[in-house]
C-alpha positions in Angstrom: 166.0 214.6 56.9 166.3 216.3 60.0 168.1 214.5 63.1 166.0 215.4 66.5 167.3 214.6 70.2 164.5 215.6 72.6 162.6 217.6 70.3 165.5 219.8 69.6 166.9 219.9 66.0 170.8 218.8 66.0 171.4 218.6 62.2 169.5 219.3 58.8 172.3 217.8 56.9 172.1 213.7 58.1 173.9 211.2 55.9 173.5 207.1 56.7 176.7 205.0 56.1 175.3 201.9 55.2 177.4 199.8 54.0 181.0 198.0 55.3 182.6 200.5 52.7 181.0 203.6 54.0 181.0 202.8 57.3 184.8 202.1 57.4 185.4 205.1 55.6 183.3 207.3 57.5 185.0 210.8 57.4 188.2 210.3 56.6 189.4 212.9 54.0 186.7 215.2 55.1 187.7 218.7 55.3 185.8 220.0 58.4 182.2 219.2 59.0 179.0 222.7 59.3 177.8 222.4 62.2 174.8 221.2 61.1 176.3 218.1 59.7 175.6 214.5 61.1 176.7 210.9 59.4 174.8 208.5 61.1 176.4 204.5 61.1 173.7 202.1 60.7 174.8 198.6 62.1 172.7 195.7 60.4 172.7 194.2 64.3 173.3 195.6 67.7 176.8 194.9 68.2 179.8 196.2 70.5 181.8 198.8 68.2 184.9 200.5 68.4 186.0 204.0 66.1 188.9 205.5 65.0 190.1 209.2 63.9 192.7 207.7 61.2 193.0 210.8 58.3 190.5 212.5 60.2 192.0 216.1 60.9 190.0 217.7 63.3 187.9 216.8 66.5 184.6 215.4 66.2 182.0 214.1 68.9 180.1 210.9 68.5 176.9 209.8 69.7 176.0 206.1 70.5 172.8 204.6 70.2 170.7 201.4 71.1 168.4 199.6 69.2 165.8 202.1 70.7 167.7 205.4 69.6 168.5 205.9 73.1 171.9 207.6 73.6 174.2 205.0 75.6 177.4 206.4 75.4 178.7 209.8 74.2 182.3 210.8 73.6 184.6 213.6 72.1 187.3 212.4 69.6 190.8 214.1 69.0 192.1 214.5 64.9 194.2 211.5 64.0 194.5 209.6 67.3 191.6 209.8 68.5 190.0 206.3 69.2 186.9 204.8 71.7 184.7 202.1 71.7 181.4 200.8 73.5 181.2 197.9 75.7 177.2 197.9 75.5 175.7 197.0 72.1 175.3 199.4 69.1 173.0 200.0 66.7 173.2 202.8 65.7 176.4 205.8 65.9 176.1 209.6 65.4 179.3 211.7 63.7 178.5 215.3 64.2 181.0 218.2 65.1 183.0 218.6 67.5 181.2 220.6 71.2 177.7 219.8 69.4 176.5 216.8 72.5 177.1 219.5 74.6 175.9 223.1 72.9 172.3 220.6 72.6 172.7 218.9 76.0 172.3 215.4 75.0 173.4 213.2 77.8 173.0 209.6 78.5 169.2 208.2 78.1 168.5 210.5 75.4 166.5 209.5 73.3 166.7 210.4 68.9 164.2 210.6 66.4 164.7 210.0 62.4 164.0 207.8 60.1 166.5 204.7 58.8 167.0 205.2 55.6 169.4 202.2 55.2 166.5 199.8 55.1 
């Protein structure tokens, strides 16, 4: 699987989090992410989401999505304390490491390509 923004590759490495479990989960106790690393969160319904850096020890950036894989909101999280959320609906959110939104120079309206492999 290969995660494209734009026609530009961002990661080779793309896991889904699926499931409740997973998804609460996420990456805590992960040792550091490769840069070409991205979970991607799968919600089973557009919904307004919130995230949290709880036993997560090092910064990452996430990416969120709408229904249409277009990039709404984009943030960079702190280790441990780092928290946001989304007023807009979610479908779909992007882990990937930390300074990667802007190396690529995705920005809101954006728009992803890859195939959901939670259905």
């Amino acid at each position: 699987m290969i995660l494209i923004s734009n026609g530009k590759e961002v990661a080779t490495d793309v896991v889904f989090a699926c499931s409740l479990f997973k998804q609460t989960k996420g990456l805590m106790f992960s040792k550091r992410i490769p840069d070409n690393y991205a979970l991607i969160f799968v919600m089973k319904k557009a919904q307004k989401v919130s995230l949290h850096m709880l036993f997560v020890n090092y910064p990452i950036d996430a990416i969120f999505l709408d229904e249409q894989k277009r990039v709404i909101k984009k943030d960079s999280l702190r280790p441990w304390i780092g928290t946001c959320s989304c007023k807009a609906k979610v479908k779909y959110i992007i882990e990937t490491s930390h300074g990667k939104s802007d190396r690529m120079g995705i920005d809101i309206g954006d728009k992803f390509e890859f195939e959901n492999q939670c259905q």
